[in-house]
DOFI-171511 format. One record per residue (C-alpha): x, z, y; residue number from 1. Coordinates in Angstrom, 3 decimals, padded with zeros to 6 digits. Layout:
<sites>
site px=X pz=Z py=Y k=NUM
...
</sites>
This chain:
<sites>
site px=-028.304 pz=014.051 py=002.204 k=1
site px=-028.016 pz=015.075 py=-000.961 k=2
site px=-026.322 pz=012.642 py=-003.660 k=3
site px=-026.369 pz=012.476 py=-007.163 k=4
site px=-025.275 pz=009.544 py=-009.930 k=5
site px=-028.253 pz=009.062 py=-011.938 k=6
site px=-028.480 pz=005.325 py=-014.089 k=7
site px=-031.884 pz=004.281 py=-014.789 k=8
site px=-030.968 pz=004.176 py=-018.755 k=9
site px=-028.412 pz=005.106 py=-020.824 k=10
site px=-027.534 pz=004.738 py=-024.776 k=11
site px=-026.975 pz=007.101 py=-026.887 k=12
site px=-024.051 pz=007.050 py=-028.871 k=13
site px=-022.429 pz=009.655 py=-030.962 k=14
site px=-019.457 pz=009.896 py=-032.678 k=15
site px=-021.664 pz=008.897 py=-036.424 k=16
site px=-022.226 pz=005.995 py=-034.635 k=17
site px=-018.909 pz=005.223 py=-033.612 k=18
site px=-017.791 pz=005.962 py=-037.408 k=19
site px=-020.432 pz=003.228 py=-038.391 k=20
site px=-018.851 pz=000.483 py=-036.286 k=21
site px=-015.080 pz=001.398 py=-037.073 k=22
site px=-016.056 pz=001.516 py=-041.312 k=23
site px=-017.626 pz=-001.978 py=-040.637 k=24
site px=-014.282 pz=-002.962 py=-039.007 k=25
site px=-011.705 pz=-001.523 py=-041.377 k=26
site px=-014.093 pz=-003.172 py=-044.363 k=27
site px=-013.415 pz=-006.373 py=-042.349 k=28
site px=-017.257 pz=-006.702 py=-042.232 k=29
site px=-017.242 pz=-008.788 py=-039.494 k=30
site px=-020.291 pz=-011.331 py=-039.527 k=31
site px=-023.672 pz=-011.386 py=-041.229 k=32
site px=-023.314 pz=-009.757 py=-044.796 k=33
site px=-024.422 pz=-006.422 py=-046.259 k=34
site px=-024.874 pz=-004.277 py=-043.161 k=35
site px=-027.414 pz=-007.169 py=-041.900 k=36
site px=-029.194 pz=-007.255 py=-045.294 k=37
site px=-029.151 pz=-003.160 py=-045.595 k=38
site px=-030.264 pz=-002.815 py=-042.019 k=39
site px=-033.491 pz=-005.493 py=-042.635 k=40
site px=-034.299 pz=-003.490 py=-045.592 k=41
site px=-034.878 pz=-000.255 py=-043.854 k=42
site px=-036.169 pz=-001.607 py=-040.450 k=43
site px=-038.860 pz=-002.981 py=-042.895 k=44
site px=-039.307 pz=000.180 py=-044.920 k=45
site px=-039.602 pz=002.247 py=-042.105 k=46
site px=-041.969 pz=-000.044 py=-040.276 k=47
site px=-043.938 pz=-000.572 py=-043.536 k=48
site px=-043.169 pz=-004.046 py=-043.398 k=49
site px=-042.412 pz=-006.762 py=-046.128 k=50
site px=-039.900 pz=-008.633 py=-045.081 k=51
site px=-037.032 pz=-008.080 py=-041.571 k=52
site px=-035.132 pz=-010.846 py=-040.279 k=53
site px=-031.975 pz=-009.733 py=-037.622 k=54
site px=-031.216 pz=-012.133 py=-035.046 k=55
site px=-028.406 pz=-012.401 py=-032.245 k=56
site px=-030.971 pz=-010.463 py=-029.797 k=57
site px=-034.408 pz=-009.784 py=-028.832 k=58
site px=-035.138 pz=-013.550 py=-026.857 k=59
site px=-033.513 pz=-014.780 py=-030.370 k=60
site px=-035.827 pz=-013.211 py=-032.747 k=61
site px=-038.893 pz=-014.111 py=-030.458 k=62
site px=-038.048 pz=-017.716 py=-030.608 k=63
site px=-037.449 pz=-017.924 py=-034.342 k=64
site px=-041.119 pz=-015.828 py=-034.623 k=65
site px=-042.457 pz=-019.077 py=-032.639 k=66
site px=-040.505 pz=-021.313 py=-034.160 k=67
site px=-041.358 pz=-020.349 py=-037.685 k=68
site px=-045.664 pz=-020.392 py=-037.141 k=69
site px=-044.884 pz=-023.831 py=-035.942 k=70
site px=-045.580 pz=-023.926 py=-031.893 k=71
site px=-044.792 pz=-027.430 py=-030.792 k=72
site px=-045.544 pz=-029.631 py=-027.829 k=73
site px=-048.970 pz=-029.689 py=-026.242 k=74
site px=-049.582 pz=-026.105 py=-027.990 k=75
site px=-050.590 pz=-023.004 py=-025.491 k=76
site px=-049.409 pz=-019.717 py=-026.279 k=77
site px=-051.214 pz=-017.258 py=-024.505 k=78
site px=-049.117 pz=-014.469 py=-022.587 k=79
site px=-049.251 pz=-011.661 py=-020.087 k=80
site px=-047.265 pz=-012.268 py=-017.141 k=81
site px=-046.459 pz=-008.797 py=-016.360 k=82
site px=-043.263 pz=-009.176 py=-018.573 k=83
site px=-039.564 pz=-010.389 py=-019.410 k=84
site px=-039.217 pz=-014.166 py=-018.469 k=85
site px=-037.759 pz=-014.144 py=-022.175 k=86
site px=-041.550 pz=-013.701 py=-023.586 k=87
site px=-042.396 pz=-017.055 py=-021.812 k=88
site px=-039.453 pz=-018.718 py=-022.009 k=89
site px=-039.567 pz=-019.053 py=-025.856 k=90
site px=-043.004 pz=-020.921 py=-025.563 k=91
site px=-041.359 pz=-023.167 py=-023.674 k=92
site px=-038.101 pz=-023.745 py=-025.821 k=93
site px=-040.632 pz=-024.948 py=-027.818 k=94
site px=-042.470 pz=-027.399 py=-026.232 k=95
site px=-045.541 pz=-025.479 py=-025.741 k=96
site px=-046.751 pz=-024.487 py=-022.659 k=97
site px=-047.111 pz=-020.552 py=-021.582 k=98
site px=-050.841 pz=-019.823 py=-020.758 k=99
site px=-050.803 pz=-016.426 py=-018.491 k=100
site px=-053.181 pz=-013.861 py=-018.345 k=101
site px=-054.059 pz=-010.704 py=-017.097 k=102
site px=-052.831 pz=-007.154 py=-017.685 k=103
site px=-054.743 pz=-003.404 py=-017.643 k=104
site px=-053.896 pz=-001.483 py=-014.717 k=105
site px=-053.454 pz=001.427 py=-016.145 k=106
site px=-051.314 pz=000.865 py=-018.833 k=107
site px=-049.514 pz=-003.074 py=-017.604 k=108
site px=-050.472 pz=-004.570 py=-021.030 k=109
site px=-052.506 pz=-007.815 py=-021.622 k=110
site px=-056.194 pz=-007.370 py=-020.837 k=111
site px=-058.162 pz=-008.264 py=-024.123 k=112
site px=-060.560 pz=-009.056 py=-021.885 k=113
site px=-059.176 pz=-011.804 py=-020.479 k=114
site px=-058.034 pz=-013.500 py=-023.261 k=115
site px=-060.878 pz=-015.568 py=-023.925 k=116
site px=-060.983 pz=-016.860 py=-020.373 k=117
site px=-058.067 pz=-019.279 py=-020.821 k=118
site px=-058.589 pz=-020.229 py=-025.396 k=119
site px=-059.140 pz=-024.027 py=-025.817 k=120
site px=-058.513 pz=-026.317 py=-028.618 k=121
site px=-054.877 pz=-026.499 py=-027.504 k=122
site px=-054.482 pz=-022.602 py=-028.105 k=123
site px=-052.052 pz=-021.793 py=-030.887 k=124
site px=-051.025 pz=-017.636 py=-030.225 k=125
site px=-051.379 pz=-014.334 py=-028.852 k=126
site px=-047.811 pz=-013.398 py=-027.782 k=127
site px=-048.705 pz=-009.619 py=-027.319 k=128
site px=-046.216 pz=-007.289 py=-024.909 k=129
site px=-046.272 pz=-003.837 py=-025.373 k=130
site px=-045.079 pz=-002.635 py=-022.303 k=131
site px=-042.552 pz=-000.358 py=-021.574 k=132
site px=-043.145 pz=001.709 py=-024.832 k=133
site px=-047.075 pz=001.971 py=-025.060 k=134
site px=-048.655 pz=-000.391 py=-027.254 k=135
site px=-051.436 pz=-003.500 py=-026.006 k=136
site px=-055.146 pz=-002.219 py=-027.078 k=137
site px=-054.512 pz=-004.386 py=-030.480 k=138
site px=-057.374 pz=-003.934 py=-032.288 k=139
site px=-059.866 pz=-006.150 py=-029.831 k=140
site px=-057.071 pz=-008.654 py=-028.913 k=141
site px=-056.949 pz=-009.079 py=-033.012 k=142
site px=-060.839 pz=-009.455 py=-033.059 k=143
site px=-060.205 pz=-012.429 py=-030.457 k=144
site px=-057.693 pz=-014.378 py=-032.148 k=145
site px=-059.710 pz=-014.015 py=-035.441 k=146
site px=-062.595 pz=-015.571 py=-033.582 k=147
site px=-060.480 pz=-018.877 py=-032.423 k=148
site px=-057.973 pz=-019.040 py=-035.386 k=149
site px=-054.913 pz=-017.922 py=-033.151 k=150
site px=-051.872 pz=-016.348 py=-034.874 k=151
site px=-050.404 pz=-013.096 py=-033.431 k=152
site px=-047.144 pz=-011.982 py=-032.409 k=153
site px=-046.136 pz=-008.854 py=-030.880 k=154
site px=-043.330 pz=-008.582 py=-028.262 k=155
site px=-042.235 pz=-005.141 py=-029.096 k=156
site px=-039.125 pz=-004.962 py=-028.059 k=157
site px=-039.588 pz=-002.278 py=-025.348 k=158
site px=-041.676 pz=-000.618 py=-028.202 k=159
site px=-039.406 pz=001.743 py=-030.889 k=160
site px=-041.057 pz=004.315 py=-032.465 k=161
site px=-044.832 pz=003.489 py=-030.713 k=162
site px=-047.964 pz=003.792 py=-032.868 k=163
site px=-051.069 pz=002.805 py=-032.511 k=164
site px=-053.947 pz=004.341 py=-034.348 k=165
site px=-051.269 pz=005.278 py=-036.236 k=166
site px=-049.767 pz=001.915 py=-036.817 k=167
site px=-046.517 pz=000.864 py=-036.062 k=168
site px=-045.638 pz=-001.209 py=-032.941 k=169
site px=-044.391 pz=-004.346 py=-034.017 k=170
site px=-046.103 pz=-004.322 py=-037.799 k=171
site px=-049.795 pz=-004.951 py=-036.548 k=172
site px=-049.922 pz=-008.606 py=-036.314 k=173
site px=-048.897 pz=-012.166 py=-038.224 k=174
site px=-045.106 pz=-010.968 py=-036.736 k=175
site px=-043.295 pz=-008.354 py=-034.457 k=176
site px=-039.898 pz=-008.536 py=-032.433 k=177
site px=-037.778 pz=-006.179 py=-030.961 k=178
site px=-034.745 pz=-006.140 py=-029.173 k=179
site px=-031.684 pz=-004.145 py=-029.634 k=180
site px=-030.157 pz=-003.803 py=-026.146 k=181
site px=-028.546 pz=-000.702 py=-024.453 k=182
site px=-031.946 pz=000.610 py=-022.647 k=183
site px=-033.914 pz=000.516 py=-025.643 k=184
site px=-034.694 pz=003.512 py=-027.822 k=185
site px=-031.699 pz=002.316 py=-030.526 k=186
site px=-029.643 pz=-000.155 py=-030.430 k=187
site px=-026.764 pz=-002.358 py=-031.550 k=188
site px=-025.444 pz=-003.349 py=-027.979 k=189
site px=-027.117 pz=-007.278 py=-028.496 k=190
site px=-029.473 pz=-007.754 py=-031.155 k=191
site px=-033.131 pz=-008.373 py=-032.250 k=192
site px=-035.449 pz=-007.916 py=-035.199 k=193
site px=-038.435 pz=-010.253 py=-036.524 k=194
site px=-040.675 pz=-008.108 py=-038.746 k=195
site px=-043.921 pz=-009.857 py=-040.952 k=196
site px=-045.762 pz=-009.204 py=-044.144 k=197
site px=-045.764 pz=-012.909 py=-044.629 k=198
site px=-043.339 pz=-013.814 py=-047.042 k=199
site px=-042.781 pz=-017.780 py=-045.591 k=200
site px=-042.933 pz=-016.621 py=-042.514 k=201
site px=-039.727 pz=-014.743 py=-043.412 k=202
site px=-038.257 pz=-017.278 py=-044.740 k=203
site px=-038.490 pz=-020.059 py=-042.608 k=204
site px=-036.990 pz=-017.500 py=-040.040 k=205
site px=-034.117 pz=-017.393 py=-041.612 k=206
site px=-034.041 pz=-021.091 py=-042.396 k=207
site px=-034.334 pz=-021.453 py=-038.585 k=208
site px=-031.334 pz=-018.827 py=-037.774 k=209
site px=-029.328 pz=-020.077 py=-039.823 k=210
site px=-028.545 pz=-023.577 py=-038.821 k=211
site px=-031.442 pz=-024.968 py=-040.592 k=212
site px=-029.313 pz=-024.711 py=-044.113 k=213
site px=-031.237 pz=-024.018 py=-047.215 k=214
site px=-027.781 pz=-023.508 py=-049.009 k=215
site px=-023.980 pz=-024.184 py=-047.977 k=216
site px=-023.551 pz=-027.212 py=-045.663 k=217
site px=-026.967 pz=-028.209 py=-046.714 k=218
site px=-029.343 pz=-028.708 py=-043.201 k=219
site px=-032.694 pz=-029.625 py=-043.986 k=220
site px=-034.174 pz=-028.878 py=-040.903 k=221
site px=-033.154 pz=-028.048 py=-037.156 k=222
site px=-032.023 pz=-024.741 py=-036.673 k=223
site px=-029.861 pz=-022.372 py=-034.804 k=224
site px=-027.204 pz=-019.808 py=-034.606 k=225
site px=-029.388 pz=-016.729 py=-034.580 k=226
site px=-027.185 pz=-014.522 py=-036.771 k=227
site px=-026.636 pz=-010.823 py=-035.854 k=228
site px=-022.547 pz=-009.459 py=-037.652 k=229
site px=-022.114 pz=-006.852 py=-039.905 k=230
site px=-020.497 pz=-004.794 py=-036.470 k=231
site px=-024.114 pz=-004.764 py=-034.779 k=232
site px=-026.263 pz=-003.745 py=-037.911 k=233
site px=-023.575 pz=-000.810 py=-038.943 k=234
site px=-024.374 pz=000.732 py=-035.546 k=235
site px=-028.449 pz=-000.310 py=-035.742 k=236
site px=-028.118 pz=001.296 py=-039.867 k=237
site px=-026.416 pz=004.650 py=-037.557 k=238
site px=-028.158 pz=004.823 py=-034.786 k=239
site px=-031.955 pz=004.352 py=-036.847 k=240
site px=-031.517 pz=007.691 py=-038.053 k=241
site px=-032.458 pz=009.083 py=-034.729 k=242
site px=-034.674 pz=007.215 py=-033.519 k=243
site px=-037.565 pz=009.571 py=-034.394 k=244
site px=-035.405 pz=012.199 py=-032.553 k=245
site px=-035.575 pz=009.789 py=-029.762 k=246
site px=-038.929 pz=009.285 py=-028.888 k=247
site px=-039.835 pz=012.907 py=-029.633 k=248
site px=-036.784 pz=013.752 py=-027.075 k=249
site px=-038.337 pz=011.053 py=-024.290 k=250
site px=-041.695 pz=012.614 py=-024.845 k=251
site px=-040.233 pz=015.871 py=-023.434 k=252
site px=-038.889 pz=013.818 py=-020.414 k=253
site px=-041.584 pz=012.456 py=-019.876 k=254
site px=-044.107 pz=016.101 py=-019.721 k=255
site px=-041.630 pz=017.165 py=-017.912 k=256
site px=-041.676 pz=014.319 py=-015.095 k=257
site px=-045.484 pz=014.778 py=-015.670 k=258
site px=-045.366 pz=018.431 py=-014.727 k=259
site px=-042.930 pz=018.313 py=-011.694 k=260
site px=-045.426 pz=015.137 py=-010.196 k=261
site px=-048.471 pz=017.357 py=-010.556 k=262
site px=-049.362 pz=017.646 py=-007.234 k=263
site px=-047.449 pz=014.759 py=-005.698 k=264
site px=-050.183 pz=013.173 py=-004.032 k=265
site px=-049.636 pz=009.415 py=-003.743 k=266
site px=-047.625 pz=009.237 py=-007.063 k=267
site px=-049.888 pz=007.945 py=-010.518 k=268
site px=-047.821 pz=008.656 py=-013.588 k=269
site px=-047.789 pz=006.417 py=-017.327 k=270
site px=-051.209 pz=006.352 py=-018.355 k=271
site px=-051.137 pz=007.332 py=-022.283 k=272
site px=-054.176 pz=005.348 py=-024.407 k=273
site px=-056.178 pz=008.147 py=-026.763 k=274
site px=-054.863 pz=008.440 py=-030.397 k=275
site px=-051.374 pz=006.638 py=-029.276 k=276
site px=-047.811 pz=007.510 py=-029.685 k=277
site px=-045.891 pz=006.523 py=-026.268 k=278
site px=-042.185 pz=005.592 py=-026.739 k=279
site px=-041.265 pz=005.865 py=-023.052 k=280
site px=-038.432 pz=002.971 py=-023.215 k=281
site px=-039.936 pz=003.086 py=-019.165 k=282
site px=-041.498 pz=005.966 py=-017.262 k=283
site px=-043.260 pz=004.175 py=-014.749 k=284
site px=-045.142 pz=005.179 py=-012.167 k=285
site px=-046.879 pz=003.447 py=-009.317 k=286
site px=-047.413 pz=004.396 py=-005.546 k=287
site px=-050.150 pz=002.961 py=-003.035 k=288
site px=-048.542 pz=-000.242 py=-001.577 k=289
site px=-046.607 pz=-000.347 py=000.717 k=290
site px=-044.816 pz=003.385 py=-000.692 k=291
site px=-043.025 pz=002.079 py=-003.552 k=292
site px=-039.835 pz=-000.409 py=-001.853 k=293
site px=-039.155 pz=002.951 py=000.661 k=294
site px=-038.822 pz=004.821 py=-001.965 k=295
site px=-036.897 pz=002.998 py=-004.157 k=296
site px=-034.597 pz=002.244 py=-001.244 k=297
site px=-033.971 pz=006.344 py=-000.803 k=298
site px=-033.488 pz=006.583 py=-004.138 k=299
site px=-030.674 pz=004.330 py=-004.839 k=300
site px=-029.237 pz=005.840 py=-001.129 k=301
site px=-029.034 pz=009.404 py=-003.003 k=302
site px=-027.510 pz=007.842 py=-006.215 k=303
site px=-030.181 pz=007.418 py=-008.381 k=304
site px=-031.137 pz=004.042 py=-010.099 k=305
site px=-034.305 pz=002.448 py=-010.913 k=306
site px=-036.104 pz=-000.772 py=-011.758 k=307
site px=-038.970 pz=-002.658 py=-011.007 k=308
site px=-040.302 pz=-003.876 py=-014.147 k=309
site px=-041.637 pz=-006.274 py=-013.454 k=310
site px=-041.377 pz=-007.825 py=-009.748 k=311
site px=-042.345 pz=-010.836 py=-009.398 k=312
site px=-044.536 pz=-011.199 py=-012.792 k=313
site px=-043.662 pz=-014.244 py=-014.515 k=314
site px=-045.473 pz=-016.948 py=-013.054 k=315
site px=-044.277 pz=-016.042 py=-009.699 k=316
site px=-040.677 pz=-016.592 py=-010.624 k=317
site px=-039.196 pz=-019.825 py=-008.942 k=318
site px=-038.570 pz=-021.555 py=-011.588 k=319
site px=-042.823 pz=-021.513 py=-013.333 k=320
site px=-043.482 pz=-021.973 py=-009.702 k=321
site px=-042.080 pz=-025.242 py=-009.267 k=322
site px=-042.628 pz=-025.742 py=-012.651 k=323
site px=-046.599 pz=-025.464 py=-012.535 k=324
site px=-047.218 pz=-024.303 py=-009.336 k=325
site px=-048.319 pz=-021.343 py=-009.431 k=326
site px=-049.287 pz=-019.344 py=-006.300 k=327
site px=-050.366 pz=-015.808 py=-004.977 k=328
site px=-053.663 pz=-014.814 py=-005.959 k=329
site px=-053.168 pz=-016.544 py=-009.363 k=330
site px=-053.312 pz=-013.188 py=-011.336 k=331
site px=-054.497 pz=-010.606 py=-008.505 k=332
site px=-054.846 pz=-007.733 py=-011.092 k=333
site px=-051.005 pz=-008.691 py=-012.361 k=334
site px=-049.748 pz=-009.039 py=-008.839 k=335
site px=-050.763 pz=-005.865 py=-007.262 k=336
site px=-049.304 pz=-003.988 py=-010.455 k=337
site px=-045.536 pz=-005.649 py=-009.583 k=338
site px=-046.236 pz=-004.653 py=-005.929 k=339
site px=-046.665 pz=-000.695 py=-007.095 k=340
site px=-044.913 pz=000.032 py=-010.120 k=341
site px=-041.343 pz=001.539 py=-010.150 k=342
site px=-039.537 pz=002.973 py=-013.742 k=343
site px=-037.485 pz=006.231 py=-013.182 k=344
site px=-034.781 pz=007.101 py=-015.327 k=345
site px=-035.400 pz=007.821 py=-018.525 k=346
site px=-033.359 pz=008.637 py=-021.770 k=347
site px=-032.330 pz=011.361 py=-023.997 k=348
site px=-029.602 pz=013.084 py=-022.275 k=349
site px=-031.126 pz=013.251 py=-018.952 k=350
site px=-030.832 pz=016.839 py=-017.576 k=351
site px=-034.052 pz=018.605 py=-016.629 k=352
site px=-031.784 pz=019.680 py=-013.261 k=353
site px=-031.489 pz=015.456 py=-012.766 k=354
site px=-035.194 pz=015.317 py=-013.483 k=355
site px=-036.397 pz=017.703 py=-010.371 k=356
site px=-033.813 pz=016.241 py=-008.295 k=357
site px=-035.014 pz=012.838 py=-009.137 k=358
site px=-039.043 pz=014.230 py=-007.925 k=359
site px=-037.655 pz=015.838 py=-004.984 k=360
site px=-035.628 pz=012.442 py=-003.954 k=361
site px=-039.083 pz=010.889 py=-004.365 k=362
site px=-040.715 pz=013.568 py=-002.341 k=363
site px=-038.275 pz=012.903 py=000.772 k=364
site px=-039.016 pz=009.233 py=000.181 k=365
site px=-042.351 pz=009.391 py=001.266 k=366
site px=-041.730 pz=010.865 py=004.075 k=367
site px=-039.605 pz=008.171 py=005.834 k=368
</sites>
């Protein structure tokens, strides 16, 4: 048997980057100052957005985006369970109480279609996941929450660099979030970003990450310690640069995967929506149940790491289990996506020799 070490993700850092973080150092920029501020003025500008907000990580800057429309107890905030605990988790921090719903098969993002299925009068948001680099079908979910009055946010932190209909992931809705960690297309090791065109939106975001302090020692409501340092957005200002490079570079990956699975019978690659930009933080494919565990298991025997994103969906974790009681059969659509789906490596530095010995590994696989 053949062995190879082959992580599921990797960062990419270069030596501009590491020149980034060591400047910060030397200037004894340490916490939030002018890296933060420079890096929220060109995340905006290059998302076409008003106004950026950095936070401490991805979870952080989702929870100040529901924090600052004002979800409180007895609200709902509607969410696809095919996705991070984090995106439900920050309902709850609130008070509210995560509504799930349906995903597309083909693409694992929230079915507009079953949105409406679950509004009532105690329905507050849209919490939008664009999964795995593809963006949610935005423009009817939009339509529905205009209909009922709900605000908007997009989860897009697995979502650098996607468009949709030529708009940017993240800048399509009342707010966007992203998240900053290792796997994602840049990043600044921990870290999160809350974009918005609403100016007191903005603001009350960074009211809330900052300890609730409208000026020095002066709290004047309940806040947090949200703040990202001056280390984290040198490397985010660095590493931004490339991100275009990125996704361009994971596109390659991915035609490439696309080409050796041609043929692979049993083996459904990403599904790509028309007039869409993919940013491929996952490549994820699925197999017919039953194929995908014996896979994975040969797999990470030859040396080569992947992930099931996302297995069990939310509302079959243990803890919104006991919490609601939630059972199998709840979402069938949902479930028999985290029984199928399994994300192969993917990032820029991947060699196309890894690449066929990755399709071969799956190849011998399925034969077990």
């Amino acid at each position: 048997m053949n062995y190879r070490k082959i992580p599921y993700a990797q960062p990419y850092i270069t030596e501009e980057d590491v020149e980034a973080v060591t400047t910060a150092v030397r200037e004894k920029r340490l916490s939030q100052g002018v890296y933060v501020d420079r890096f929220e003025k060109e995340f905006a500008n290059h998302l076409g957005c008003r106004q950026a907000v950095a936070a401490t990580n991805g979870t952080a800057a989702l929870h100040l985006a529901v924090a600052a429309i004002g979800i409180g107890p007895g609200d709902e905030v509607i969410i696809p369970s095919f996705t991070f605990v984090a995106t439900a988790n920050v309902a709850l921090y609130m008070g509210a109480k995560p509504i799930f719903v349906e995903v597309d098969p083909r693409t694992y993002n929230i079915d507009p279609g079953d949105i409406e299925r679950v509004v009532s009068a105690k329905s507050k948001a849209i919490i939008v996941v664009h999964y795995g680099g593809q963006t949610a079908d935005m423009d009817p979910i939009l339509e529905v929450a205009d209909k009922h009055g709900l605000r908007v946010i997009e989860d897009a932190s697995e979502a650098h660099g996607a468009t949709y209909k030529g708009r940017n992931a993240g800048a399509m809705a009342d707010i966007g979030t992203f998240s900053f960690y290792p796997n994602k297309n840049m990043t600044t090791g921990e870290g999160g970003m809350l974009v918005t065109n609403d100016e007191k939106l903005a603001e009350r975001a960074r009211l809330l990450r900052s300890q609730g302090q409208d000026s020095r020692y002066h709290h004047i409501v309940l806040g947090y310690n949200y703040k990202m340092t001056d280390i984290q957005a040198a490397l985010g200002i660095s590493q931004s640069k490339r991100l275009n490079w990125v996704v361009q570079r994971k596109k390659e990956v991915a035609q490439y995967y696309e080409r050796l699975l041609e043929g692979v019978e049993g083996v459904t690659p990403p599904y790509v929506m028309p007039n869409c930009v993919h940013g491929y933080m996952f490549y994820t494919v699925s197999f017919p149940r039953g194929v995908r565990d014996k896979v994975a298991k040969y797999l990470s025997e030859v040396g080569i790491e992947t992930v099931i994103a996302f297995s069990p969906p939310v509302h079959l974790q243990p803890f919104y289990k006991e919490l609601y009681g939630y059972e199998e059969g709840y979402l069938p659509v949902t479930e028999e996506c985290s029984r199928r789906v399994l994300s192969l490596p993917m990032y820029p530095q991947i060699t196309r020799e890894d690449q066929e010995f990755i399709v071969e590994s799956i190849k011998g696989g399925m034969k077990r």
